[in-house]
Backbone bond lengths (Angstrom), bond angles and torsions (degrees), N, CA, C in turn:
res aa  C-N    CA-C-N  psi(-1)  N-CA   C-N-CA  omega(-1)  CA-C   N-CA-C  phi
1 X - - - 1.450 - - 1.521 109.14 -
2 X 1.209 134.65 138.68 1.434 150.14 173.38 1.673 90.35 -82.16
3 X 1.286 91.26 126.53 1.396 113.10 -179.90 2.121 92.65 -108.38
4 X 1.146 100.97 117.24 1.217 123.68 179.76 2.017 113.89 -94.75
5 X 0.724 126.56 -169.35 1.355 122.64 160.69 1.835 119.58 -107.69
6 X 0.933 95.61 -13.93 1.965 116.93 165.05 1.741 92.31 -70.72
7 X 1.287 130.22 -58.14 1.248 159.40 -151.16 1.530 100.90 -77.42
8 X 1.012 122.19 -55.65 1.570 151.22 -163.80 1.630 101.88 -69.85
9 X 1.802 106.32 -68.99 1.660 108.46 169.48 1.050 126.67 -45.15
10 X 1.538 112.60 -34.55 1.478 125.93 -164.35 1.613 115.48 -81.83
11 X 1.436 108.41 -20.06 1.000 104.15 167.04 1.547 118.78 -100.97
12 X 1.069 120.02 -24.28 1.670 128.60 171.80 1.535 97.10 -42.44
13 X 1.422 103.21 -69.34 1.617 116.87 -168.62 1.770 105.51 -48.14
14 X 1.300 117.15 -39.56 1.725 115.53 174.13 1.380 103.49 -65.92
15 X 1.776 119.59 -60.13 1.553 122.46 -163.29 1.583 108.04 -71.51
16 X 1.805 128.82 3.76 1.276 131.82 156.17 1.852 119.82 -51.73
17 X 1.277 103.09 -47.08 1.465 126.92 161.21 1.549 123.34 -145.38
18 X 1.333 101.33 97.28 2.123 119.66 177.54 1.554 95.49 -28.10
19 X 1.071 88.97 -64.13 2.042 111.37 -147.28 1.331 98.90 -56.37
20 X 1.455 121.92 -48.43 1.676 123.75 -161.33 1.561 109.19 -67.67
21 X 1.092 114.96 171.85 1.689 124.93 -161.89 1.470 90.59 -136.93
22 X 1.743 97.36 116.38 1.951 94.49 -176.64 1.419 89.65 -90.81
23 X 1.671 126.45 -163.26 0.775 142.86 130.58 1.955 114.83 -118.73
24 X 1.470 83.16 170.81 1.807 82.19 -173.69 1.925 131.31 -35.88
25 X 1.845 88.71 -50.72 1.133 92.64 171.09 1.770 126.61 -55.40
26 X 1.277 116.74 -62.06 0.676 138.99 118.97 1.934 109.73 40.76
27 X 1.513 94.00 -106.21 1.508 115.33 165.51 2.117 102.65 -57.96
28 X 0.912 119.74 -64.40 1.173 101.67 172.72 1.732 131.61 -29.09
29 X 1.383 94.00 -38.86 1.573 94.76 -172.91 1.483 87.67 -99.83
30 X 1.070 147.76 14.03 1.789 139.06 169.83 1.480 103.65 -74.07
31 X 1.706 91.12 -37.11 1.730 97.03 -148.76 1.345 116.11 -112.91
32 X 1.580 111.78 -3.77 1.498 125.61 -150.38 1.724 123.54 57.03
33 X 1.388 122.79 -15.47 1.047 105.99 170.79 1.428 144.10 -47.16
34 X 1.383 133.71 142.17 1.492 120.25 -179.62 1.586 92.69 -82.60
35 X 1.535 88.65 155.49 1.580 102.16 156.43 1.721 134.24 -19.12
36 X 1.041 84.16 -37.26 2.005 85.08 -161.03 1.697 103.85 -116.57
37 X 1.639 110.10 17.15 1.366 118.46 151.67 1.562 99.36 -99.61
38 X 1.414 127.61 -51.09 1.221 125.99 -137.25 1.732 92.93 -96.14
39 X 1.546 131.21 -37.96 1.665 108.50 165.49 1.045 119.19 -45.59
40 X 1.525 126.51 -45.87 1.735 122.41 -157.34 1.746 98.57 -69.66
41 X 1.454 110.82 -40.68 1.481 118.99 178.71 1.596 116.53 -49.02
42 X 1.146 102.10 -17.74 1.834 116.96 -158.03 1.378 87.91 -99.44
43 X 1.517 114.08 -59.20 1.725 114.74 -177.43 1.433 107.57 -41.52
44 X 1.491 102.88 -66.45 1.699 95.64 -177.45 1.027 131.56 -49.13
45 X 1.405 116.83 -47.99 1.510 122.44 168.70 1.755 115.20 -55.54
46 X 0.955 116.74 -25.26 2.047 121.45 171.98 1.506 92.58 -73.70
47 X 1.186 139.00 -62.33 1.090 155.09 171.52 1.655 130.66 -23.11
48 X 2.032 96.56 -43.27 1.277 91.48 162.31 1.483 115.47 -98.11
49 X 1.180 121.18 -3.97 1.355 125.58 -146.20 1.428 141.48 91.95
50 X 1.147 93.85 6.10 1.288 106.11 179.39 1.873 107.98 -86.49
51 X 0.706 116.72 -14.00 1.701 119.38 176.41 1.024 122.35 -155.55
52 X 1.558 107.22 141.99 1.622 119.52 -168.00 1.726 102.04 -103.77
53 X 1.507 102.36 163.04 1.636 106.11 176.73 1.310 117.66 -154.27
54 X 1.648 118.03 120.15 1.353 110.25 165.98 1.125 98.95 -119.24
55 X 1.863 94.00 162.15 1.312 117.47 136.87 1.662 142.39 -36.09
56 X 1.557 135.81 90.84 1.138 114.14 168.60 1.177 125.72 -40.53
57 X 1.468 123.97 162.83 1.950 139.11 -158.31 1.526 77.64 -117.65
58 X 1.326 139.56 98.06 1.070 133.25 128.14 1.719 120.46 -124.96
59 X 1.168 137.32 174.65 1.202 136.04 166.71 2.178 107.60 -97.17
60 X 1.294 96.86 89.61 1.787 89.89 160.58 1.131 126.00 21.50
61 X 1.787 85.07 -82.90 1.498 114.38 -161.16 1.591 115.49 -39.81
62 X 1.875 91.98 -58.47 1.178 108.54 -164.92 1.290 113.62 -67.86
63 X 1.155 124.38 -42.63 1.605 155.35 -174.56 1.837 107.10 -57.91
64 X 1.315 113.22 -32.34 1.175 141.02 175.78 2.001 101.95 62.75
65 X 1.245 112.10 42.70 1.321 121.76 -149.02 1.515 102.92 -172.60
66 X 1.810 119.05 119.28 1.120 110.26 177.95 1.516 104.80 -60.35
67 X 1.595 113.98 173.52 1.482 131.04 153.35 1.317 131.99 -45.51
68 X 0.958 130.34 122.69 1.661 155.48 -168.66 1.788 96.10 -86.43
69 X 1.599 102.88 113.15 1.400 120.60 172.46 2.056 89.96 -86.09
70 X 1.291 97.52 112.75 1.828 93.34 174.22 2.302 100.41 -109.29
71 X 1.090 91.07 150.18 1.347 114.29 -167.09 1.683 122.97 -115.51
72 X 1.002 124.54 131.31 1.342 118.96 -163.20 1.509 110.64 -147.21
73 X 0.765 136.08 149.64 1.551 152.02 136.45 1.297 123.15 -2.05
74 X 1.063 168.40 87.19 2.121 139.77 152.85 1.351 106.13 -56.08
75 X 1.305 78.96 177.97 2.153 82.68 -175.40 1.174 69.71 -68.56
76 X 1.700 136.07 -75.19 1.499 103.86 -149.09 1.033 144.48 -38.54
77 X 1.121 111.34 -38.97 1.542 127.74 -176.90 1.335 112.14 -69.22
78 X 1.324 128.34 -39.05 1.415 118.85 167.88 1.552 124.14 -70.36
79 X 1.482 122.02 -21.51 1.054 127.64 171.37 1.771 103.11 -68.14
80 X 1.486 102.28 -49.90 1.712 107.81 -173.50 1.549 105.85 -59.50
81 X 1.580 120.80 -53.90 1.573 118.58 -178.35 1.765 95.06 -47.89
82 X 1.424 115.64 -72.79 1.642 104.86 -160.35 1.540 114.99 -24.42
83 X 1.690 90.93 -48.03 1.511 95.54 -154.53 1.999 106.38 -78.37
84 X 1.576 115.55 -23.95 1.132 124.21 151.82 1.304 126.93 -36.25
85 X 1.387 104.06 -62.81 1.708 106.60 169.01 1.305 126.94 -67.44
86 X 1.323 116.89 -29.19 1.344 116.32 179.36 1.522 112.26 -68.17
87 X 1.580 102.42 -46.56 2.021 103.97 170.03 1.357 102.51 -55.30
88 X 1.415 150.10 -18.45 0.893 149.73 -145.80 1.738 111.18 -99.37
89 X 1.647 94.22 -38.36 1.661 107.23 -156.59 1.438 72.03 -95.41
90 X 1.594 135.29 -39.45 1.860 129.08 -158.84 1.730 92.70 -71.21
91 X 1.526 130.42 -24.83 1.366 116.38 167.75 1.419 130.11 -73.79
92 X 1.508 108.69 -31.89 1.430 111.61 175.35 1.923 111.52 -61.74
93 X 1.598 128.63 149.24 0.863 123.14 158.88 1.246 132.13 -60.35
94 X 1.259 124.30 -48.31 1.522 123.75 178.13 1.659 106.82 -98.60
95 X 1.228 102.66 22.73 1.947 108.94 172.85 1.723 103.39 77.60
96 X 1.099 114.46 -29.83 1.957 104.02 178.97 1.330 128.72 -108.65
97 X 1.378 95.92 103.84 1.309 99.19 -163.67 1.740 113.69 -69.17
98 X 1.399 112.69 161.91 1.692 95.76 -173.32 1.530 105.88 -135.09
99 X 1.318 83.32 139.26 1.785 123.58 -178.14 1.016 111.51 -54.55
100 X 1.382 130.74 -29.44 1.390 125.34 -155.79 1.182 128.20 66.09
101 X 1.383 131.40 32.18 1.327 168.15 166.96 1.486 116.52 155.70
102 X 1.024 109.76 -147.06 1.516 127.74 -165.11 1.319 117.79 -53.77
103 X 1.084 133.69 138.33 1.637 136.98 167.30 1.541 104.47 -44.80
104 X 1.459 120.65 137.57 1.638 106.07 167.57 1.013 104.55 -64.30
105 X 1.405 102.39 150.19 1.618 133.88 162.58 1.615 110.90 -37.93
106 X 1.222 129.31 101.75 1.504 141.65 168.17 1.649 116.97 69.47
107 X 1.594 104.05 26.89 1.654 113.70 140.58 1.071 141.69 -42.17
108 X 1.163 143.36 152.38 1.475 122.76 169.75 1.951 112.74 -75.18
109 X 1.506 99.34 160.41 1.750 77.56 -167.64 1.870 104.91 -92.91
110 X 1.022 119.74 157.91 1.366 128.20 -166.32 1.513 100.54 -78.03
């Protein structure tokens, strides 16, 4: 997988906490990405295996709020992000690679 910097946030913002289940929004505001960087990023990553996705169990109606697609990690994928980022930080010269602003919101720090 080409680890992009769309690619790169998106996984920082998951490997911040394995266990937790984002949803889009969610990851959007982790990473700053808009929407229509950060789905295609999500596809690929389901795509290789690197991340799983359900549907939340709620009823709409009741909820007054469609359903929450939540997003997670596989072991693979957390083994693959570590090791992603780490080729990532071993390419940068001074180890931090840059965002072009701000670190996402509750990444781990480089």
């Amino acid at each position: 997988m080409r680890i992009t910097i769309p690619v790169a946030k998106v996984l920082a913002a998951l490997l911040a906490e394995p266990g937790v289940e984002r949803y889009g929004l969610d990851l959007m505001r982790m990473t700053g990405l808009p929407s229509g960087t950060l789905y295609p990023v999500l596809h690929r990553l389901r795509a290789a295996g690197w991340l799983a996705a359900d549907w939340e169990a709620i009823d709409p109606v009741a909820a007054g709020r469609p359903a929450r697609r939540y997003y997670r990690l596989t072991a693979v994928g957390v083994a693959q992000a570590r090791r992603a980022l780490a080729d990532l930080r071993a390419a940068i010269p001074d180890g931090r690679p840059s965002w072009g602003g701000a670190e996402p919101t509750g990444a781990p720090a480089w």
